[in-house]
Backbone as XML, in Angstrom:
<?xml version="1.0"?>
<chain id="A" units="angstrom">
  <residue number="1" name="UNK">
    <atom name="N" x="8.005" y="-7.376" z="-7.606"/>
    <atom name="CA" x="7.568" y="-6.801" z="-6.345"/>
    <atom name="C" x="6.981" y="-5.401" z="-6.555"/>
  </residue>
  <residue number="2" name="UNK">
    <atom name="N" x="7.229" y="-4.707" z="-7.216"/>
    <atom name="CA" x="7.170" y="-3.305" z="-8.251"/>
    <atom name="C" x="5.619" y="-3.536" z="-7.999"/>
  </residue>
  <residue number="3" name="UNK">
    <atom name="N" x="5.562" y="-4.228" z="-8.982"/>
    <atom name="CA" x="3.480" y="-4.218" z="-9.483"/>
    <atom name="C" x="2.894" y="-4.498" z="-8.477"/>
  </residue>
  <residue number="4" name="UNK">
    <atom name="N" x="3.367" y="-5.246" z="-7.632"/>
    <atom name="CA" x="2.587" y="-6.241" z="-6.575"/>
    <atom name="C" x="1.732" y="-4.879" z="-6.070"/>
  </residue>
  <residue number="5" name="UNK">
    <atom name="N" x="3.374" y="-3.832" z="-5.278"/>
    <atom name="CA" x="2.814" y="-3.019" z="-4.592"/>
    <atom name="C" x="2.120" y="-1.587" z="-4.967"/>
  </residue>
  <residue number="6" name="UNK">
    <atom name="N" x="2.503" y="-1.423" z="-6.633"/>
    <atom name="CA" x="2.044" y="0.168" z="-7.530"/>
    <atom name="C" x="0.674" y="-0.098" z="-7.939"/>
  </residue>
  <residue number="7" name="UNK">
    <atom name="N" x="0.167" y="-1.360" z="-8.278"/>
    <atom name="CA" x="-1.099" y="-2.014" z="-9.142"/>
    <atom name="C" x="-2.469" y="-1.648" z="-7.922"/>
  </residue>
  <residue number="8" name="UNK">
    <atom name="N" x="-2.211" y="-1.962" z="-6.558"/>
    <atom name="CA" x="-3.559" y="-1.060" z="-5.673"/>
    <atom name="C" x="-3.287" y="0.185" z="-5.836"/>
  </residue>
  <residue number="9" name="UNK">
    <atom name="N" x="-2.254" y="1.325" z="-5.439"/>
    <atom name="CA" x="-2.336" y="2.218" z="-5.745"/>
    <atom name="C" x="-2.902" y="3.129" z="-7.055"/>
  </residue>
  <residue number="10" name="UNK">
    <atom name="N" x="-2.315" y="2.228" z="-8.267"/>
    <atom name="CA" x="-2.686" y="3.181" z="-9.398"/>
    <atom name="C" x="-4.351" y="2.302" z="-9.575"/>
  </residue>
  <residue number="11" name="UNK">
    <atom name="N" x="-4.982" y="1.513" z="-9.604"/>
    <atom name="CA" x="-5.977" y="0.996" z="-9.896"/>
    <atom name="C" x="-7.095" y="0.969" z="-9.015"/>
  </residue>
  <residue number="12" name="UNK">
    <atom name="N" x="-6.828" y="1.404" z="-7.328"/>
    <atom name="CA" x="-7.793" y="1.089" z="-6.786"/>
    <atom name="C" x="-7.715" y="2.980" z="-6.014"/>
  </residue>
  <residue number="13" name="UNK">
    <atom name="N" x="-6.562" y="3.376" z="-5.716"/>
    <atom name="CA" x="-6.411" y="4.775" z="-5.000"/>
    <atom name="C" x="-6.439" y="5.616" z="-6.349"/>
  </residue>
  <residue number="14" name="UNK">
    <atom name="N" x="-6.170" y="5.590" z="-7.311"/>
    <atom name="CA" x="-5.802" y="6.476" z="-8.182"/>
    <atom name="C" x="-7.046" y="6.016" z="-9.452"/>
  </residue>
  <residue number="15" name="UNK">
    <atom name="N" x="-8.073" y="5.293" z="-9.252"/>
    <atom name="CA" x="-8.750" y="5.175" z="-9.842"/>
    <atom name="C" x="-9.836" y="6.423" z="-10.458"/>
  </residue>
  <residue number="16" name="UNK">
    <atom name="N" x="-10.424" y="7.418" z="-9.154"/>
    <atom name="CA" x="-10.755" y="8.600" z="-9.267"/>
    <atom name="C" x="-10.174" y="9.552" z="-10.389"/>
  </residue>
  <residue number="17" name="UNK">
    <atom name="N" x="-8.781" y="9.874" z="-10.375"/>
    <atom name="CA" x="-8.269" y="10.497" z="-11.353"/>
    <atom name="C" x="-7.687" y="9.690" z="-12.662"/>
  </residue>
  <residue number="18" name="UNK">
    <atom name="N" x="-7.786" y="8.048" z="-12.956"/>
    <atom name="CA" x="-8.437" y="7.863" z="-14.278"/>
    <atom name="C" x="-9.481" y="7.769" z="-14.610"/>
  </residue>
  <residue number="19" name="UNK">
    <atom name="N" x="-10.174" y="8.170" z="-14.014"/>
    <atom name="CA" x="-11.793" y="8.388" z="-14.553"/>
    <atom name="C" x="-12.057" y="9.625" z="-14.672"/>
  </residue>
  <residue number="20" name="UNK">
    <atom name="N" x="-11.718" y="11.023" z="-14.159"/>
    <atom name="CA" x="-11.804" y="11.760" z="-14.899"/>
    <atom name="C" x="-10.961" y="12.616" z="-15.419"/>
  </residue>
  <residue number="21" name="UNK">
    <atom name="N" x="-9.245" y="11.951" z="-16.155"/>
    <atom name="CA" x="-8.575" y="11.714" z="-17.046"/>
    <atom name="C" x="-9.237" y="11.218" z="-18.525"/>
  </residue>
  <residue number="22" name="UNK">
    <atom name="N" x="-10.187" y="10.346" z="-18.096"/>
    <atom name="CA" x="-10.892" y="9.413" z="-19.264"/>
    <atom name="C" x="-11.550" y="10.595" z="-19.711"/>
  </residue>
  <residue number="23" name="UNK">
    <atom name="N" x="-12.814" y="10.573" z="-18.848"/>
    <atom name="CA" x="-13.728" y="11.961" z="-19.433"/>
    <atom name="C" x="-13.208" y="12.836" z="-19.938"/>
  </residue>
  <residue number="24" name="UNK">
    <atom name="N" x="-12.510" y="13.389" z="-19.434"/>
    <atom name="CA" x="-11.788" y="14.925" z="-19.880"/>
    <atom name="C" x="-11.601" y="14.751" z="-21.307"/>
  </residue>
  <residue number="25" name="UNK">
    <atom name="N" x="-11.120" y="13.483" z="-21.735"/>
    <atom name="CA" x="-10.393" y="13.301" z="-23.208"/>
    <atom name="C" x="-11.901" y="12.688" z="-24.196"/>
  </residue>
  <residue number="26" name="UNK">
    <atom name="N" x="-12.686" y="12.614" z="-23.700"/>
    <atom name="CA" x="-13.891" y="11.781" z="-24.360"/>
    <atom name="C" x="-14.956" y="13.341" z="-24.589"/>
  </residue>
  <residue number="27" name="UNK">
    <atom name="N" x="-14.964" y="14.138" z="-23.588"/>
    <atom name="CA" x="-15.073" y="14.912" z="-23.781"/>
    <atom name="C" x="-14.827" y="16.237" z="-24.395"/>
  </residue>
  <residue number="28" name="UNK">
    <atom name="N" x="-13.338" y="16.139" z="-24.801"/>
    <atom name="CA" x="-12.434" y="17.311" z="-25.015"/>
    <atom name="C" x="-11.750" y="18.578" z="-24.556"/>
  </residue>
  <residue number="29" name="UNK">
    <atom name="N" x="-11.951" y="18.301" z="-23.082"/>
    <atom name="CA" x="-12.088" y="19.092" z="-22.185"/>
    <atom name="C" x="-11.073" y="19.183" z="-21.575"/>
  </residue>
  <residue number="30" name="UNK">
    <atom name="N" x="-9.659" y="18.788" z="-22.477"/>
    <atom name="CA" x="-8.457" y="18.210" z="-21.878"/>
    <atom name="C" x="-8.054" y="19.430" z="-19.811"/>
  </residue>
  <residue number="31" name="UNK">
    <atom name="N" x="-7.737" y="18.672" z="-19.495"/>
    <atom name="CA" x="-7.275" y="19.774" z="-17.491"/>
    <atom name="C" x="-5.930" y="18.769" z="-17.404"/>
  </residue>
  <residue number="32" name="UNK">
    <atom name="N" x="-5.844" y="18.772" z="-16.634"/>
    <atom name="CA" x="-4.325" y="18.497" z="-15.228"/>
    <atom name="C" x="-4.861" y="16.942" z="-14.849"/>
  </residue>
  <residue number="33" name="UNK">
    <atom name="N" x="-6.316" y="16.624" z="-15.204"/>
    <atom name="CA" x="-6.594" y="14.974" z="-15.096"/>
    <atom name="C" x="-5.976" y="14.147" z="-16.142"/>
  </residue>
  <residue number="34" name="UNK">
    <atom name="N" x="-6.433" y="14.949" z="-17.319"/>
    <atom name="CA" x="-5.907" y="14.135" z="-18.856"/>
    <atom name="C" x="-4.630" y="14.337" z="-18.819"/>
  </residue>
  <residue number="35" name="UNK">
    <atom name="N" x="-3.457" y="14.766" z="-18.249"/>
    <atom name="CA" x="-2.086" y="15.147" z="-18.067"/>
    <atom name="C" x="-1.867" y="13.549" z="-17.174"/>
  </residue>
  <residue number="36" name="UNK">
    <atom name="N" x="-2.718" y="13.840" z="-15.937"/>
    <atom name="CA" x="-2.219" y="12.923" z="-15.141"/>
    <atom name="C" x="-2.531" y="11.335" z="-15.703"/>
  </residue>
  <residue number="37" name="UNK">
    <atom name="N" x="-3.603" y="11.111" z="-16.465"/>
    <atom name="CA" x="-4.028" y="9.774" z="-16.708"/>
    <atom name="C" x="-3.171" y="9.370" z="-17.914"/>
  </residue>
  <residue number="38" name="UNK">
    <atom name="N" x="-2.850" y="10.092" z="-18.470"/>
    <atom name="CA" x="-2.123" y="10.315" z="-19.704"/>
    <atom name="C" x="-0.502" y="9.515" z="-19.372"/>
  </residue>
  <residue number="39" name="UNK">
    <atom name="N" x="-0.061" y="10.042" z="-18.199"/>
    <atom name="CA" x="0.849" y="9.399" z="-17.535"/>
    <atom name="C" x="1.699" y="8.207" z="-17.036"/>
  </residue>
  <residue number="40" name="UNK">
    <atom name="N" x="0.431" y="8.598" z="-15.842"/>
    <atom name="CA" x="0.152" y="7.288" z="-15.331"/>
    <atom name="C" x="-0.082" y="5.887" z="-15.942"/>
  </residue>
  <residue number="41" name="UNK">
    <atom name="N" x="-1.041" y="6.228" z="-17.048"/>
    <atom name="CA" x="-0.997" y="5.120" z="-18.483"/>
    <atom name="C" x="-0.286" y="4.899" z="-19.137"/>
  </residue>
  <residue number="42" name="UNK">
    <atom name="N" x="0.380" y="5.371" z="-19.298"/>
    <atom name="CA" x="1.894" y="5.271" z="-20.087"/>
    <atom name="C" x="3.018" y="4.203" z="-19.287"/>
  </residue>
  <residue number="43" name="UNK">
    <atom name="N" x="3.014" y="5.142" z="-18.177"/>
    <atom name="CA" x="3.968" y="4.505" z="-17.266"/>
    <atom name="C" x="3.753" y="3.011" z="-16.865"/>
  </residue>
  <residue number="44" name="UNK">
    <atom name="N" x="2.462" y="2.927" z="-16.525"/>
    <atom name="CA" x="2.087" y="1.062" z="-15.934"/>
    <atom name="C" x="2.124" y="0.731" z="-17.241"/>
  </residue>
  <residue number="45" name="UNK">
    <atom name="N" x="1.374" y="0.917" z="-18.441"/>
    <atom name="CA" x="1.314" y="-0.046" z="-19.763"/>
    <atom name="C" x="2.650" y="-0.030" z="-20.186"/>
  </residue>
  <residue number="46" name="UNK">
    <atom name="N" x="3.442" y="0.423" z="-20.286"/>
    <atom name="CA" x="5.207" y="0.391" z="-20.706"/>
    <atom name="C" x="5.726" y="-0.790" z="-19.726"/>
  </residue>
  <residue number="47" name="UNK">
    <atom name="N" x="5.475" y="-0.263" z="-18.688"/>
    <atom name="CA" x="6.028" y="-0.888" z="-17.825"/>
    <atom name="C" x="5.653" y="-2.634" z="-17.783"/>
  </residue>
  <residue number="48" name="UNK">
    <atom name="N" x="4.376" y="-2.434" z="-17.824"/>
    <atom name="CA" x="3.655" y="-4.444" z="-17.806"/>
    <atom name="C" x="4.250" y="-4.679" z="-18.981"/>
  </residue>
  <residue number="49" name="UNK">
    <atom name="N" x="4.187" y="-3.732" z="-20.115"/>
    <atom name="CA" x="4.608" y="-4.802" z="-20.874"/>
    <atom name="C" x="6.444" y="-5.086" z="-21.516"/>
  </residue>
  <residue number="50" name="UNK">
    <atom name="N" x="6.876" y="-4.304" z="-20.835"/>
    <atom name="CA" x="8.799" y="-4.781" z="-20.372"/>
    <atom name="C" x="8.629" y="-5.423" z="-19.588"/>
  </residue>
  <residue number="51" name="UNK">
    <atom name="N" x="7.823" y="-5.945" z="-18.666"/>
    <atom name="CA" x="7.651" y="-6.999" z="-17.464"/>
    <atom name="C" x="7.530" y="-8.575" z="-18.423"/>
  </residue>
  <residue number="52" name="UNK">
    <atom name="N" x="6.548" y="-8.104" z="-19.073"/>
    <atom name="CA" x="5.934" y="-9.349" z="-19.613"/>
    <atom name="C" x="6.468" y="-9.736" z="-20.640"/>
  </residue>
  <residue number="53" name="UNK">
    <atom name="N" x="7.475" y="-8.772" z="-22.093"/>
    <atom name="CA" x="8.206" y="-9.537" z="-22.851"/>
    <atom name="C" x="9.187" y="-8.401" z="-23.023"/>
  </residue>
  <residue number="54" name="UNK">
    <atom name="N" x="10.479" y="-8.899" z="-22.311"/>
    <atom name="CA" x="11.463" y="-7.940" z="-21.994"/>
    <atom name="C" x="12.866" y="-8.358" z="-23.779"/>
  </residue>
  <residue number="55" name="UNK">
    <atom name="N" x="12.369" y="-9.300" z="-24.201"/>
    <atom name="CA" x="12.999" y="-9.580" z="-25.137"/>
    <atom name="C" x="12.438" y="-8.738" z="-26.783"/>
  </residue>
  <residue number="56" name="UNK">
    <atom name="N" x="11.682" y="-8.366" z="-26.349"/>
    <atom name="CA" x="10.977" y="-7.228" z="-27.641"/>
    <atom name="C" x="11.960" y="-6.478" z="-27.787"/>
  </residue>
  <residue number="57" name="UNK">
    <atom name="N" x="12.525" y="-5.904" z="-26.653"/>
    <atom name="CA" x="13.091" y="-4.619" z="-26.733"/>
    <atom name="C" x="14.499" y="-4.861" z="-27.075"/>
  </residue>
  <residue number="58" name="UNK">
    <atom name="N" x="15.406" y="-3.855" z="-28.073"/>
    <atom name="CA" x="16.655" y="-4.085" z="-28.251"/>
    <atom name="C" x="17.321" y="-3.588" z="-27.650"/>
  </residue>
  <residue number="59" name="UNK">
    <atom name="N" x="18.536" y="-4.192" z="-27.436"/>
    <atom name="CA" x="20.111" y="-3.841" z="-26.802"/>
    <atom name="C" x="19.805" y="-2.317" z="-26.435"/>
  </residue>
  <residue number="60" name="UNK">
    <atom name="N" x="19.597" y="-1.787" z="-27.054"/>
    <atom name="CA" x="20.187" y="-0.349" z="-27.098"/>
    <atom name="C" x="19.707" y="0.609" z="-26.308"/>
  </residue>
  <residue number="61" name="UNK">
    <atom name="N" x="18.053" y="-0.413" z="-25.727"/>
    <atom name="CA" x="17.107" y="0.388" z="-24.672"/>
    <atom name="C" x="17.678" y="-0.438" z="-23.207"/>
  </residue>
  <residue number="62" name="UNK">
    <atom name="N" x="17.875" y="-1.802" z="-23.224"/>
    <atom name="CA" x="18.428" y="-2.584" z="-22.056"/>
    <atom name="C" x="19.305" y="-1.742" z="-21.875"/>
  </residue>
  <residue number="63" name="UNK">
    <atom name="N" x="19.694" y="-1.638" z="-19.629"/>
    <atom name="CA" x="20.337" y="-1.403" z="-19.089"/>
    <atom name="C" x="20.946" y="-2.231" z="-18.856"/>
  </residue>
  <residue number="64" name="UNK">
    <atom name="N" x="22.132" y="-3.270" z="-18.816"/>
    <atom name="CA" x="22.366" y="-4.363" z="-18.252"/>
    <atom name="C" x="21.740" y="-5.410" z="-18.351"/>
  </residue>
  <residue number="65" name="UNK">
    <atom name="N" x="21.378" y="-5.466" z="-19.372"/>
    <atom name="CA" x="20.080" y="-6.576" z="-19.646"/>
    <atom name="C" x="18.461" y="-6.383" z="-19.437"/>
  </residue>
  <residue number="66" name="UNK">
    <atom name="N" x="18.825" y="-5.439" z="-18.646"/>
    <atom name="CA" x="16.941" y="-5.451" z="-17.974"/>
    <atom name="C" x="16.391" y="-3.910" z="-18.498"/>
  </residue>
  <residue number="67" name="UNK">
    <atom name="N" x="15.079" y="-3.814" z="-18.851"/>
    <atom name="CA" x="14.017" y="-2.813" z="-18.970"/>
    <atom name="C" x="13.961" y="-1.913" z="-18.241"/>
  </residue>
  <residue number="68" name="UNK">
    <atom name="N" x="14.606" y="-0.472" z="-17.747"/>
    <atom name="CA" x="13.916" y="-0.362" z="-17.514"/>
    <atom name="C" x="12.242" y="-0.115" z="-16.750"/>
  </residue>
  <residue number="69" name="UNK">
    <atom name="N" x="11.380" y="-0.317" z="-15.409"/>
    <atom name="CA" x="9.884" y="-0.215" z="-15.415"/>
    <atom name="C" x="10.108" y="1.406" z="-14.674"/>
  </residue>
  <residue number="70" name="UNK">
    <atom name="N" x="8.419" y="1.331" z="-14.545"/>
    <atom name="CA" x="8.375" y="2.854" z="-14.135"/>
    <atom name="C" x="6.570" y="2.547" z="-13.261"/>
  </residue>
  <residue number="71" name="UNK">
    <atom name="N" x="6.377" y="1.549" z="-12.610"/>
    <atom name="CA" x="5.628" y="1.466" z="-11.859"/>
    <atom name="C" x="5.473" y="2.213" z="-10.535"/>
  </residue>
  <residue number="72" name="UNK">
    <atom name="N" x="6.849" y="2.541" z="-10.068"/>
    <atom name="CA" x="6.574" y="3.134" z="-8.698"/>
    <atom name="C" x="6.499" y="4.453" z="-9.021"/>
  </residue>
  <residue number="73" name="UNK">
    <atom name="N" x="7.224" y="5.198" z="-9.890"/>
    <atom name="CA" x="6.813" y="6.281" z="-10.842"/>
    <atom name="C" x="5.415" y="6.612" z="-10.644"/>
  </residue>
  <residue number="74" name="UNK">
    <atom name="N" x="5.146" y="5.665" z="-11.215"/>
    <atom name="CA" x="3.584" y="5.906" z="-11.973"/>
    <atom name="C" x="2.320" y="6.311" z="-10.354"/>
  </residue>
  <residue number="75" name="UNK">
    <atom name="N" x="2.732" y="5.304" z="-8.978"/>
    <atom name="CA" x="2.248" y="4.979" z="-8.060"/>
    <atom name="C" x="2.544" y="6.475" z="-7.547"/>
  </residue>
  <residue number="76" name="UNK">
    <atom name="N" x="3.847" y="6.827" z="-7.145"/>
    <atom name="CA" x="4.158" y="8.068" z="-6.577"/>
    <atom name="C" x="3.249" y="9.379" z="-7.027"/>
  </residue>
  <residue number="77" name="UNK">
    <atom name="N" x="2.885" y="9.512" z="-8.497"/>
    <atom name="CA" x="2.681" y="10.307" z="-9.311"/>
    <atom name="C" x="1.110" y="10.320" z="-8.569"/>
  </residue>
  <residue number="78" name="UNK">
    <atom name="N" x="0.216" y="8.811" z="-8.828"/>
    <atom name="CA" x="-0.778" y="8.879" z="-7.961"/>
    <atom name="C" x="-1.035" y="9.551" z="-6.698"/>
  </residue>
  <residue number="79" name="UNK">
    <atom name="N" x="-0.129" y="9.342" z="-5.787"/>
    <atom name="CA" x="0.043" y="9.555" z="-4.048"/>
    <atom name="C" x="0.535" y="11.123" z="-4.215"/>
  </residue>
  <residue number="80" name="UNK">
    <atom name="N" x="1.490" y="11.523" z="-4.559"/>
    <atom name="CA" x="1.387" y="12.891" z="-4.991"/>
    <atom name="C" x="0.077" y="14.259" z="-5.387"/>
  </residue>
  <residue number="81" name="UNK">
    <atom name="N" x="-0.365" y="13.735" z="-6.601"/>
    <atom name="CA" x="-1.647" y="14.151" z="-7.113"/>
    <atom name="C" x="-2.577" y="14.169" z="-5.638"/>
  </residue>
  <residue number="82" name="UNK">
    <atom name="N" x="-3.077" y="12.712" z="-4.880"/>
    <atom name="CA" x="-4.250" y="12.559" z="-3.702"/>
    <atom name="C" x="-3.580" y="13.292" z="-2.660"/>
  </residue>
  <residue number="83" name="UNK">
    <atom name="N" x="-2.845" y="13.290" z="-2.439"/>
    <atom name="CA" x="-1.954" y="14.528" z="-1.436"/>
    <atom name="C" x="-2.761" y="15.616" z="-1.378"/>
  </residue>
  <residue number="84" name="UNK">
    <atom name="N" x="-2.475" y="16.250" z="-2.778"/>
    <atom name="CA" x="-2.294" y="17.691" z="-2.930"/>
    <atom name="C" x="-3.589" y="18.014" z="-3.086"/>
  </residue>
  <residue number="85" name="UNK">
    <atom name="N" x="-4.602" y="17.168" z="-3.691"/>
    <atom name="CA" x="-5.785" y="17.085" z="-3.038"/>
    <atom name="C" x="-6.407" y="17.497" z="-1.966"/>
  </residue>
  <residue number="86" name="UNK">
    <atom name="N" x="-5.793" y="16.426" z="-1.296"/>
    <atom name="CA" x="-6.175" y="16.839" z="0.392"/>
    <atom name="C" x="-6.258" y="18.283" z="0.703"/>
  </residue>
  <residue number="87" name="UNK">
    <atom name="N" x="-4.829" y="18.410" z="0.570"/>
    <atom name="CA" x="-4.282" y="19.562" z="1.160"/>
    <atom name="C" x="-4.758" y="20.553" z="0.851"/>
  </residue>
  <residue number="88" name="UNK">
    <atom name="N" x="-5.416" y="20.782" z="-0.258"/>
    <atom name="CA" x="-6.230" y="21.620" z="-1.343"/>
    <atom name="C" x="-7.527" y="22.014" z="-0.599"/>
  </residue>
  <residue number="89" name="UNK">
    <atom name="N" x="-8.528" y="20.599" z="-0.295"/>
    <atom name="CA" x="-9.343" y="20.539" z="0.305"/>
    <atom name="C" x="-9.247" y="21.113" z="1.670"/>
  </residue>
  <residue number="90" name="UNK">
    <atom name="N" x="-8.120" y="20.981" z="2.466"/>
    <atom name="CA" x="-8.337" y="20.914" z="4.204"/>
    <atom name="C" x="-8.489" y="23.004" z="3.865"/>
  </residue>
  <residue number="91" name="UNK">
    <atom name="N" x="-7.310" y="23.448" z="2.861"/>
    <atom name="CA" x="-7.038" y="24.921" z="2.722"/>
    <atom name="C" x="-8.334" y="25.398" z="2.539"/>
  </residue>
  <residue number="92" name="UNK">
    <atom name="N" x="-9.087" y="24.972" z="1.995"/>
    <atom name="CA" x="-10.717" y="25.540" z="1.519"/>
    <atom name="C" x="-11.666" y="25.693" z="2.343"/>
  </residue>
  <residue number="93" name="UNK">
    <atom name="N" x="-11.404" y="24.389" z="3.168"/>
    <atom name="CA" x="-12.669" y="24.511" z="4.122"/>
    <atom name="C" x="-11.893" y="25.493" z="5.428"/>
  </residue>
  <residue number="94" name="UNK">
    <atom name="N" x="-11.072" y="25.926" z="5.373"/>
    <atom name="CA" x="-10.364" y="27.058" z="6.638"/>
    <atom name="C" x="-10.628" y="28.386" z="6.037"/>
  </residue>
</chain>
């Protein structure tokens, strides 16, 4: 249920800041994007893939058997960031 609902957020709302997360690092120009994409990527790719083969991982990382995810993490981190955005924006134009 995790992905169902973090996967529009980080891929379709939070798409803006992996794209210029991407640049920043293609460029070398590392900012507060390459921090955030840096993240955020971490967090969903860890996460899909303890979703998808939760038996990779040993005992010692299982909680009770289970992985582990960090999707809503990753989603929040998005919605956070476009927030502060805003808010950034509305302060500027006053």
């Amino acid at each position: 249920m995790h992905v169902a609902l973090a996967t529009p957020v980080i891929w379709w709302a939070g798409w803006p800041l992996l794209q210029r997360g991407w640049r920043s690092i293609v460029t070398r120009h590392l900012n507060m994007f390459t921090l955030i994409a840096i993240g955020v990527g971490a967090a969903y790719g860890f996460s899909a893939f303890a979703m998808l083969m939760p038996n990779i991982f040993p005992p010692t990382v299982q909680d009770e058997g289970e992985i582990a995810i960090y999707f809503e993490s990753a989603a929040v981190i998005v919605v956070l960031v476009l927030l502060g955005q805003v808010l950034e924006l509305r302060a500027r134009s006053r």
